[in-house]
Every structure is written in structure tokens, then in C-alpha cells.
C-alpha positions as a Markdown table, in Angstrom:
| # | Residue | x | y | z |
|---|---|---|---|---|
| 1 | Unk | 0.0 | 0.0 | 0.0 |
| 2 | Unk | 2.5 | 2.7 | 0.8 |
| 3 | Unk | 4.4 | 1.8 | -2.6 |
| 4 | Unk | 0.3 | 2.6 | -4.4 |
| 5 | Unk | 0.5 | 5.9 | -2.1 |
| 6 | Unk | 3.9 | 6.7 | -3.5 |
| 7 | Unk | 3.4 | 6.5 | -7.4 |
| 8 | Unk | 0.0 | 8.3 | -6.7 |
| 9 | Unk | 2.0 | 11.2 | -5.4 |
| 10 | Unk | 5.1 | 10.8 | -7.6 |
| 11 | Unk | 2.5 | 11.6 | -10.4 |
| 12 | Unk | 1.5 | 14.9 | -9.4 |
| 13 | Unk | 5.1 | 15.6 | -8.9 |
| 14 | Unk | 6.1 | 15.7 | -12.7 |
| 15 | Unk | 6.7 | 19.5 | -14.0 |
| 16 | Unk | 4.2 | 20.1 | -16.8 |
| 17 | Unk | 3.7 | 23.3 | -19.2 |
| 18 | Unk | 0.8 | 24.8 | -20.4 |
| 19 | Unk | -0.3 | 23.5 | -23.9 |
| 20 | Unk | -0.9 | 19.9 | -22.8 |
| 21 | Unk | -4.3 | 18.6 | -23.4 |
| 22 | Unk | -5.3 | 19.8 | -20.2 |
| 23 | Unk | -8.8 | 20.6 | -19.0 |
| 24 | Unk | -10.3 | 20.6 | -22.2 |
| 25 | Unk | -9.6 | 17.3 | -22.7 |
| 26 | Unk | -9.8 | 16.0 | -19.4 |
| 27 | Unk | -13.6 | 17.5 | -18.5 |
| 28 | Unk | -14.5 | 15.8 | -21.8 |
| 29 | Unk | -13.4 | 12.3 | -20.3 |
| 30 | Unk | -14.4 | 12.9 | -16.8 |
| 31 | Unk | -18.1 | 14.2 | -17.7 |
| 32 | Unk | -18.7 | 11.2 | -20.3 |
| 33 | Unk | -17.2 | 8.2 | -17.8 |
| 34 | Unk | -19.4 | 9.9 | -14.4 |
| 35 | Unk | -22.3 | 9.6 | -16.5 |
| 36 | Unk | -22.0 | 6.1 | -17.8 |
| 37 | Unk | -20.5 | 4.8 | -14.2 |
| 38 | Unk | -22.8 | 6.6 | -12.1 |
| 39 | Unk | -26.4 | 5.0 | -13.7 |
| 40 | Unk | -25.1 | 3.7 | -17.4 |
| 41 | Unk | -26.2 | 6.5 | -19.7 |
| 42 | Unk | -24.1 | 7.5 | -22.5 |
| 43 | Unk | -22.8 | 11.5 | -22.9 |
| 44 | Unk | -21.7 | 12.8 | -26.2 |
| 45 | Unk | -20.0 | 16.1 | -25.7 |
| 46 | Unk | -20.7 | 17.6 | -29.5 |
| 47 | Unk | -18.9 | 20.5 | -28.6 |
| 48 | Unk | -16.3 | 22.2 | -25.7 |
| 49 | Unk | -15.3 | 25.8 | -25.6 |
| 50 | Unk | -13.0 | 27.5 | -23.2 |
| 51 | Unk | -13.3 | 30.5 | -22.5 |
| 52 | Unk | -13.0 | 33.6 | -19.5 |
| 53 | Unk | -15.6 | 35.6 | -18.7 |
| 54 | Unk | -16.1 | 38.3 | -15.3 |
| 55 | Unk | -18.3 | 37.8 | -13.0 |
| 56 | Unk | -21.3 | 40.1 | -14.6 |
| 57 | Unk | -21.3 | 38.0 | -18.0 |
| 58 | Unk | -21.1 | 34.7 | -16.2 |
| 59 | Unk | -24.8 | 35.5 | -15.1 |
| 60 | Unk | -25.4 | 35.5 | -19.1 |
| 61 | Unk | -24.1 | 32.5 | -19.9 |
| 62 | Unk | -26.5 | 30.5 | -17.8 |
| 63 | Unk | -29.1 | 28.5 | -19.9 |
| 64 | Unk | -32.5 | 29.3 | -19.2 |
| 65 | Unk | -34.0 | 27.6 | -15.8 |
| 66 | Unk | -30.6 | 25.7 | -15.2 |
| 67 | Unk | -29.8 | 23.8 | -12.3 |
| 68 | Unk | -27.0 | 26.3 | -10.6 |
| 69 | Unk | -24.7 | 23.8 | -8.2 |
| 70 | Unk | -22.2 | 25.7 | -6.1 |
| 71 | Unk | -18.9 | 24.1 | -6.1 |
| 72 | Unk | -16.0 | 24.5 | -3.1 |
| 73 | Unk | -12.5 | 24.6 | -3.8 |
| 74 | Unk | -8.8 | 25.1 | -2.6 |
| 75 | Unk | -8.2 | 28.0 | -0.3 |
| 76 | Unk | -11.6 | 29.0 | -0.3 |
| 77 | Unk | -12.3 | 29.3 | -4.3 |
| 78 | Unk | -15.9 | 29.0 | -5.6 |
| 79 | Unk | -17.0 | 27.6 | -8.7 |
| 80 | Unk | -20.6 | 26.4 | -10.2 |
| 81 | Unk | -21.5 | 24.0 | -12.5 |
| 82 | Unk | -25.1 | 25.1 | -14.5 |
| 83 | Unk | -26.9 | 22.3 | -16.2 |
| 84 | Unk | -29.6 | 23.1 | -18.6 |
| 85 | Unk | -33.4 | 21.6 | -18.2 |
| 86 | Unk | -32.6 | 19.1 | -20.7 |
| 87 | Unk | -29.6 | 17.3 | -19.1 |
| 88 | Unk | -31.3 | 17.8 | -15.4 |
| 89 | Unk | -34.3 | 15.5 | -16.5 |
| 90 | Unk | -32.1 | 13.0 | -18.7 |
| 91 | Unk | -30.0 | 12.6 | -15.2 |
| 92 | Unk | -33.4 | 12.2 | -13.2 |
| 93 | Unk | -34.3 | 9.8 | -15.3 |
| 94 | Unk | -32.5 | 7.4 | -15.4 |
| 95 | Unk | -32.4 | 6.9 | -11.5 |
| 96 | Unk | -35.5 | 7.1 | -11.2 |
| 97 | Unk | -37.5 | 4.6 | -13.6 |
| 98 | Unk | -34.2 | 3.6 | -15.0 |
| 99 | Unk | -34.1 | 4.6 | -19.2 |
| 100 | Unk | -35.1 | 8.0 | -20.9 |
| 101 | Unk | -38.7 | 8.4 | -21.4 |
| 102 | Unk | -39.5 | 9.0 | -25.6 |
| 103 | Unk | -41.3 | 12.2 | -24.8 |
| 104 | Unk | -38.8 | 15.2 | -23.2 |
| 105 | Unk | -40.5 | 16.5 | -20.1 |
| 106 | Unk | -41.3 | 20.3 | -20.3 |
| 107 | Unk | -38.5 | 22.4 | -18.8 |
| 108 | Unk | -39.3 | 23.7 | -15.6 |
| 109 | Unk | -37.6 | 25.2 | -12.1 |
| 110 | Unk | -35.2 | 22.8 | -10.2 |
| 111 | Unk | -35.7 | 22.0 | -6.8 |
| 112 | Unk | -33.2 | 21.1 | -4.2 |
| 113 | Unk | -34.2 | 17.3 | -4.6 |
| 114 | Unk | -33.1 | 17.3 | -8.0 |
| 115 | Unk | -29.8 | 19.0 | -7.0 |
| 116 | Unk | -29.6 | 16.2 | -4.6 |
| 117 | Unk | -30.2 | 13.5 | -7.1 |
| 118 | Unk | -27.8 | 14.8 | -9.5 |
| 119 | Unk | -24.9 | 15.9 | -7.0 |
| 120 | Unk | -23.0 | 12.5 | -6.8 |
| 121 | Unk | -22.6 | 12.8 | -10.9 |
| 122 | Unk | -20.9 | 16.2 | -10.3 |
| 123 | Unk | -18.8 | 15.2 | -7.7 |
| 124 | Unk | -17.6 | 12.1 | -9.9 |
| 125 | Unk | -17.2 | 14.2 | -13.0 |
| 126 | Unk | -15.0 | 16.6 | -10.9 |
| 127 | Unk | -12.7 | 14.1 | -9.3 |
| 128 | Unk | -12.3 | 12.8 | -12.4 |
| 129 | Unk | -11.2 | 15.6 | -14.2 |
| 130 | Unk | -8.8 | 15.9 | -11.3 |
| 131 | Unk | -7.6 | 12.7 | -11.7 |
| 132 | Unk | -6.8 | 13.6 | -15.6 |
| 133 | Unk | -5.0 | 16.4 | -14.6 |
| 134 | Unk | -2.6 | 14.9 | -11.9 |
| 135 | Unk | 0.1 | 15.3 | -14.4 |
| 136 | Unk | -0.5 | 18.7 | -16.2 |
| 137 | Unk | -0.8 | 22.6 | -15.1 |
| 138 | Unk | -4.0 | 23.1 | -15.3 |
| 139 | Unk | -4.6 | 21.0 | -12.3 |
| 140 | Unk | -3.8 | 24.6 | -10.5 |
| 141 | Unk | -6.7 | 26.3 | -11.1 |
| 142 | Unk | -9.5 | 23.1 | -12.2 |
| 143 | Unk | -8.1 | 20.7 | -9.3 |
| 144 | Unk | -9.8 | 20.1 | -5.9 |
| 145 | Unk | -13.5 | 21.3 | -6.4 |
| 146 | Unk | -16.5 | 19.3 | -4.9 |
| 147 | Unk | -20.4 | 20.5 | -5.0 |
| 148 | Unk | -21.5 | 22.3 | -2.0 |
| 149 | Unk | -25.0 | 23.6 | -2.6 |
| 150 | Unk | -27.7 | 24.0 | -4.4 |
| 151 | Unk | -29.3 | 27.6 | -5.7 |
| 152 | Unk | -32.4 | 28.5 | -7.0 |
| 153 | Unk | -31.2 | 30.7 | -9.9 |
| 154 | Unk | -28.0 | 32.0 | -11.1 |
| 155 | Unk | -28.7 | 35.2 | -9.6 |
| 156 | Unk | -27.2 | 34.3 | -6.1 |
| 157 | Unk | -23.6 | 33.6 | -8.1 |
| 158 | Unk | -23.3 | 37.5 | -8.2 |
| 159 | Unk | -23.3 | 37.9 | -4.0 |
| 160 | Unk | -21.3 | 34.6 | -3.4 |
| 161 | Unk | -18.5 | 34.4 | -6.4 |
| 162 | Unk | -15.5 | 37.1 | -5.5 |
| 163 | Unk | -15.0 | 39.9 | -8.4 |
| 164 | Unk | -12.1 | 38.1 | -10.8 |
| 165 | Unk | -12.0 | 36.1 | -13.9 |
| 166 | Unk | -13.3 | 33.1 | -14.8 |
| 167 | Unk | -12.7 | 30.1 | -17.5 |
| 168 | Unk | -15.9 | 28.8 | -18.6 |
| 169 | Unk | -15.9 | 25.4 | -19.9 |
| 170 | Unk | -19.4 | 25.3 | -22.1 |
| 171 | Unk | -20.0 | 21.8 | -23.0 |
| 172 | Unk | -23.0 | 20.8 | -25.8 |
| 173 | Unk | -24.1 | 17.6 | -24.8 |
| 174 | Unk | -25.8 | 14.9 | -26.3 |
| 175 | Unk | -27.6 | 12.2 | -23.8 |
| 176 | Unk | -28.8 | 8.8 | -24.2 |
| 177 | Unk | -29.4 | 7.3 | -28.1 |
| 178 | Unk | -29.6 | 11.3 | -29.3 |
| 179 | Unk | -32.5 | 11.3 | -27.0 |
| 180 | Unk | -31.7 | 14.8 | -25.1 |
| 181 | Unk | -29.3 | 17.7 | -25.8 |
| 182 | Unk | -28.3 | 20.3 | -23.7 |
| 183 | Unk | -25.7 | 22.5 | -22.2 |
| 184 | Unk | -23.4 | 21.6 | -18.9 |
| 185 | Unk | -21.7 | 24.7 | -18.1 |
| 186 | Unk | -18.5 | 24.2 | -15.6 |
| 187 | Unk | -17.1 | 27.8 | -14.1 |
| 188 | Unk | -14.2 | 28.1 | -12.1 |
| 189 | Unk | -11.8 | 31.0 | -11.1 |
| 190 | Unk | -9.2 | 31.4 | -13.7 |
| 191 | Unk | -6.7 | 32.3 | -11.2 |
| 192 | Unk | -6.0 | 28.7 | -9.7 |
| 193 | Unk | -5.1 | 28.4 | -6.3 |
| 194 | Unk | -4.1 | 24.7 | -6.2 |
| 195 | Unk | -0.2 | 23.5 | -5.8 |
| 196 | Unk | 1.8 | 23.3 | -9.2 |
| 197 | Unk | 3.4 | 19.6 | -8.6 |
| 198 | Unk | 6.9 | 20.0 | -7.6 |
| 199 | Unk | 9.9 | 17.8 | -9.2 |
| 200 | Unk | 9.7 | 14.4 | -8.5 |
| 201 | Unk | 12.0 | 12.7 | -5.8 |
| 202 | Unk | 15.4 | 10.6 | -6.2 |
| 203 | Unk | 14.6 | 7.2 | -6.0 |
| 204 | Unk | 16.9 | 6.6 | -3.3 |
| 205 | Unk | 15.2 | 9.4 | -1.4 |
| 206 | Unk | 11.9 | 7.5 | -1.4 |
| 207 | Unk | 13.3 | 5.5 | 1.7 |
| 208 | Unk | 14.7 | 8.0 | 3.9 |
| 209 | Unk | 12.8 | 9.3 | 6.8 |
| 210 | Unk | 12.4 | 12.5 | 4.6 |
| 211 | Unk | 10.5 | 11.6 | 2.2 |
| 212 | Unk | 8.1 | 9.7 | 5.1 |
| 213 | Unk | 7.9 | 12.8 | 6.5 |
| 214 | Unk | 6.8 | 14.3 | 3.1 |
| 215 | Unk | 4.2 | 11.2 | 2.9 |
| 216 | Unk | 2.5 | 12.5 | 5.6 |
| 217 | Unk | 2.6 | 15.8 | 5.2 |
| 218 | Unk | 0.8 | 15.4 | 2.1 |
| 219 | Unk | -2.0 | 12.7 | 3.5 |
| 220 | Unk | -2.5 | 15.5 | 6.0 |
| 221 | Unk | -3.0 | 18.1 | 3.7 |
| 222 | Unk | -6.0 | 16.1 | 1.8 |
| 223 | Unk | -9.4 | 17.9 | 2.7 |
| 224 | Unk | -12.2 | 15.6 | 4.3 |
| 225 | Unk | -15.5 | 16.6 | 4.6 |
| 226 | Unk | -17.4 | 15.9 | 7.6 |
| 227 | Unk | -21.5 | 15.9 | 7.5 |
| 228 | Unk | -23.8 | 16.8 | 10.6 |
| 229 | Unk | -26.5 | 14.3 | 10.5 |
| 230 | Unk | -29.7 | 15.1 | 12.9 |
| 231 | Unk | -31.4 | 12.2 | 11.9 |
| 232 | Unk | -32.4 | 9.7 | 8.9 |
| 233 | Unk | -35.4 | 9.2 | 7.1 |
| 234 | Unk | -36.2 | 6.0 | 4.9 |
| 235 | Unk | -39.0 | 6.8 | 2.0 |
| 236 | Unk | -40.3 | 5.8 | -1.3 |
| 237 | Unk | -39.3 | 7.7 | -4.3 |
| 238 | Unk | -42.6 | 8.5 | -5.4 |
| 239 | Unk | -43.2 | 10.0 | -1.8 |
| 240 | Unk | -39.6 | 11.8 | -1.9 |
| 241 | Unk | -40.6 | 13.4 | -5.8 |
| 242 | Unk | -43.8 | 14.5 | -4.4 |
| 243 | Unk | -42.9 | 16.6 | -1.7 |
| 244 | Unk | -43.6 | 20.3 | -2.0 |
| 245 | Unk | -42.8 | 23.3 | 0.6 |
| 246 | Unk | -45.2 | 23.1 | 3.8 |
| 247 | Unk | -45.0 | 19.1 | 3.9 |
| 248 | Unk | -43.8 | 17.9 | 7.3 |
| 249 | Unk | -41.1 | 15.0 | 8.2 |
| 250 | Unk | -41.3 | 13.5 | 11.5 |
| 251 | Unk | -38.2 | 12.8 | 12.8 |
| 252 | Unk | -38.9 | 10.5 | 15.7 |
| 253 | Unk | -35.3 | 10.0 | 16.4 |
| 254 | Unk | -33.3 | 13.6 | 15.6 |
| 255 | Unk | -31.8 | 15.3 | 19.1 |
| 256 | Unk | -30.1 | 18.3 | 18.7 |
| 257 | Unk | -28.3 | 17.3 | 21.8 |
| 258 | Unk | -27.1 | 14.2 | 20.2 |
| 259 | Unk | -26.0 | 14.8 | 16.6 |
| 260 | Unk | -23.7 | 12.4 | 14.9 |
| 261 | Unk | -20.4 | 13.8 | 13.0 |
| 262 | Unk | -19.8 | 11.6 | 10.1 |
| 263 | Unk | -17.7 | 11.0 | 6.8 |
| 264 | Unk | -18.9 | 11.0 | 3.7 |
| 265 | Unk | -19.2 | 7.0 | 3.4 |
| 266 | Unk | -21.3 | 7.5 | 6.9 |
| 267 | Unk | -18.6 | 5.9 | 9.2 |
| 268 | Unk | -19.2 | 8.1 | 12.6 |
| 269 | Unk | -16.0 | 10.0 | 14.2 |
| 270 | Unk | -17.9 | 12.0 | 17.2 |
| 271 | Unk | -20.9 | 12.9 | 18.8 |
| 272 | Unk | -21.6 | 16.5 | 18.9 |
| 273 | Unk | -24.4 | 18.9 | 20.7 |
| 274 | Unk | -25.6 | 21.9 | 18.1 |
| 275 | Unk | -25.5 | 25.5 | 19.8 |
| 276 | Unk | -23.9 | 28.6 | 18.7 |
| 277 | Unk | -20.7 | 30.4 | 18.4 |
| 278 | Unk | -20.3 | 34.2 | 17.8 |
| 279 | Unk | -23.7 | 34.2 | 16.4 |
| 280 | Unk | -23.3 | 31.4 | 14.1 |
| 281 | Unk | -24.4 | 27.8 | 14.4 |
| 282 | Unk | -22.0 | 25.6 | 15.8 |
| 283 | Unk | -21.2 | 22.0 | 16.7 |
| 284 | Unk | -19.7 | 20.8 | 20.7 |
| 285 | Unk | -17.8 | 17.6 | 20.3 |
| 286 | Unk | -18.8 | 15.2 | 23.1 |
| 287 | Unk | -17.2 | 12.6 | 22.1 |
| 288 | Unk | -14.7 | 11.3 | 19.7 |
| 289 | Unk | -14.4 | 7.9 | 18.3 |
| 290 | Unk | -10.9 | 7.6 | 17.1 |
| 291 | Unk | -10.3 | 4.7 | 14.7 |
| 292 | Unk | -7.8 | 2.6 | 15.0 |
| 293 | Unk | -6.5 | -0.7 | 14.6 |
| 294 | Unk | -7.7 | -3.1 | 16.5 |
| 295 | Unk | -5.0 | -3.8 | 19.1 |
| 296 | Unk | -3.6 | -7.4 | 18.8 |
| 297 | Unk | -2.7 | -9.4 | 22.0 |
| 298 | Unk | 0.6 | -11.3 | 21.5 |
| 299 | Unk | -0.1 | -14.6 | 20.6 |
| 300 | Unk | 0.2 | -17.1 | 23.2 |
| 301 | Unk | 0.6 | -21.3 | 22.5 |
| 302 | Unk | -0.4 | -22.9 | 25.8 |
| 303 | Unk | 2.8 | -25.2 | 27.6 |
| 304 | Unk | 2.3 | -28.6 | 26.9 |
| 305 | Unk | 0.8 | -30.8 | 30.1 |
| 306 | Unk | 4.2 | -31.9 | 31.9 |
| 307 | Unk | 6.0 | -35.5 | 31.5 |
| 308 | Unk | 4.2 | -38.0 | 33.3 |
| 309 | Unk | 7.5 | -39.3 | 34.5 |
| 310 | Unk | 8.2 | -36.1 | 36.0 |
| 311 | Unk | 5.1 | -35.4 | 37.7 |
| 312 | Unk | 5.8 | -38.8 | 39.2 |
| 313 | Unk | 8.6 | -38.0 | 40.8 |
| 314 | Unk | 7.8 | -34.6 | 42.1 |
């Protein structure tokens, strides 16, 4: 395993230019192989522009009633990804009854349950445009984004993206057997504020307590998001597309005195206690489970029963 580790981060350790392939390429990839791993539907990317735009035209560019996600990235960067009615639906979809219906459905507004639905497909495009650019510079600015939250419109983009330029990756998309076409629209600042991957190490440095050191330094420096979970609800699909604002959930077992911290692939690390901090919600760790390994006793072999002749004799 640390040998994996090592090549992984030997990679991104190769100095690379601009004018490889770079994003363009890799977002083509990544967006075509999330779709088809994700729930086995096929994405033909017609046509990819790259471009920079400011903040003001960025609210132009959005297709008409797109699904706006807000993305988080290094040092604090925000991004969005907009996807038009058309690729929303197709992405619906198929989770739900499990093929593309022959009639479109008529475009309407998003809701927070289709950004829900469709926010695993992001987050597996992104990481694997990531992964594409582990070897070229354009990993600096289109590296380490993840979706955050959903918005209503694109009008919210103008209060929560800084002032600054930003490359615009406009994909036309074709979904399905040419069943759906549409736009997905990735934004992200063109200023990166990712690491450039330094030179890679000697090979006879790899065993030296340096470069362990550097090992954990970087395993350290990997982000891990952490979700507050109240409580759990199991329901039907048709129950879950039919809820509207005013419906209630009962929550028999939610305690805000007893909240669970927990990682993304719902293993728990604490308990916490909501409150507030500086007038700003907050969590109270109670309690921390740690994980470890499991601690080994030594392994004992029990003495063989004494000689006979000796325990004869005293």
C-alpha cells in the first residue's frame, strides 16, 4: 500500500507546461465516464469551448432555468457547474424509472431534490477531471472542487463568487441514443489556487525518513469533509418526488443534543451537541471515536501438560 501511495504522489510531482491537453480534454473524459459509471447512460459532448468571462457575463451565460450547483475549492475558491433543463431531467431519469422516457418532459424550475439526485454525478465528473490532470498545469486552477449547494437561480452567483476572472468550460451535450441535448456549463476561477506539482524525488530518497515525513505531510494536507446528520429518514421515491414546501417530516429519532459527525461513506468519528458560536451555528464535540486498529494481544501457545515421569517423581 505505501508503494500505491507513493506512485499516486510521484505523479502529481512531474513538472508540466501549459499546452498539454489539459482541461479541455480532461472535462471531456471525466463528464462522459461519471455519467456512464454513475447509472449507465451515454454523454456525447458535440462541442467544448473554453473561454474567460467576469463575474457580470457569467450571469449571461447560464441556460434558461438551469440547475445552478455551487462548487468548493482550494483555499476558499468557488466555482458552479449550470446544467440546462434538458440534461437535469435525462440525469433524473435514469435513477428514477431507469431509461429516458421517448417524450422530453417540459422544462421547468429545479428543486433542491433534483440537485440532490444529480450531485453524486458532479462530484464524480469533478474528481475525475482531477484525476486527468494529476500530471498537467492546469490541475492549478480546475483541481480540488466538490459540489457544495444547491441555488435556486444564477442570480445568487453574483453575492457569493468574489469579483475576478473566470474560464468557462461550455459543454454541448448529447444524452442517451440522441435522445436529449443540452448545455453543462463548468465555471471556475481562472486564477488557480491549487499547488503546481513540484519535481519528483530521487529514487533513493523514497526510503529515507524525509520523504516519510513528506508522505504525511501530504495525507494530512487532503481535505475531508465531515457531515452533521440530525437524523435519517427512509422513504419511497414517489413519496420523496412529491414533496412540496409546507409538507412535514417526522423525525422521531433527531436530538439536537445528540448529533452524529460523520464521513462522507457514513462511518461516525464524534458525537456532537448543536449550539452557537459568535452568532453562528456551531457544533460541541462530546465525544470522539478515534479509529484505530484493532490492538492485537501477543499470541500465546499454551505449555504442553508436563512429562508423566516427571510429575511422578515430584
Amino acid at each position: 500500500m505505501p508503494d500505491v501511495i507513493r506512485h499516486k504522489i510521484d505523479r502529481g510531482k512531474l513538472p508540466q507546461a501549459d499546452g498539454a491537453p489539459g482541461a479541455d480534454r480532461g472535462w471531456r473524459l471525466a463528464l462522459a465516464r461519471a455519467t456512464r459509471a454513475a447509472m449507465g447512460l451515454d454523454l456525447d459532448i458535440r462541442s467544448l469551448t473554453v473561454t474567460r468571462a467576469s463575474l457580470a457575463e457569467l450571469l449571461e451565460i447560464a441556460p434558461d432555468r438551469a440547475l445552478v450547483a455551487l462548487l468548493d475549492g482550494p483555499q476558499g475558491g468557488l466555482g458552479a457547474v449550470m446544467l440546462a433543463p434538458p440534461v437535469t431531467s435525462a440525469l433524473i431519469e435514469m435513477q428514477t424509472v431507469g431509461r429516458l422516457t421517448p417524450q422530453q418532459p417540459p422544462a421547468r424550475k429545479p428543486t433542491r431534490i433534483d440537485a440532490a439526485m444529480v450531485a453524486g454525478v458532479i462530484d464524480r465528473a469533478l474528481a475525475g477531471l482531477e484525476d486527468a490532470l494529476a500530471e498537467e498545469a492546469d490541475l492549478i486552477w480546475a483541481g480540488g472542487f466538490r459540489y457544495a449547494s444547491f441555488l435556486e437561480d444564477v442570480r445568487p452567483l453574483a453575492l457569493l463568487l468574489e469579483e475576478e476572472v473566470y474560464r468557462v468550460l461550455l459543454a454541448e451535450v448529447m444524452l442517451g441514443d440522441n435522445a436529449r441535448a443540452g448545455q453543462v456549463v463548468l465555471i471556475l476561477p481562472a486564477n488557480g489556487r491549487g499547488e503546481r506539482p513540484a519535481a519528483a524525488p530521487d529514487t533513493q530518497d523514497r526510503d529515507s525518513p524525509h520523504f516519510t515525513t513528506a508522505l504525511a505531510a501530504q495525507v494530512l494536507q487532503v481535505d475531508c469533509r465531515l457531515d452533521a446528520v440530525i437524523g435519517r429518514l427512509t422513504m419511497p421515491i414517489r413519496q420523496i418526488m412529491g414533496l412540496k414546501p409546507g409538507d412535514v417530516l417526522d423525525m422521531p429519532i433527531a436530538e439536537l443534543e445528540a448529533i452524529s459527525v460523520e464521513t462522507l461513506d457514513g462511518r461516525r468519528v464524534a458525537r456532537a451537541r448543536l449550539g452557537q458560536n459568535r452568532g453562528m451555528r456551531a457544533l460541541k464535540v462530546l465525544d470522539a471515536d478515534i479509529v484505530r486498529a484493532p490492538a492485537t494481544a501477543p499470541h500465546q501457545t499454551a505449555a504442553p501438560p508436563p512429562d508423566p515421569a516427571l510429575r511422578a517423581t515430584g
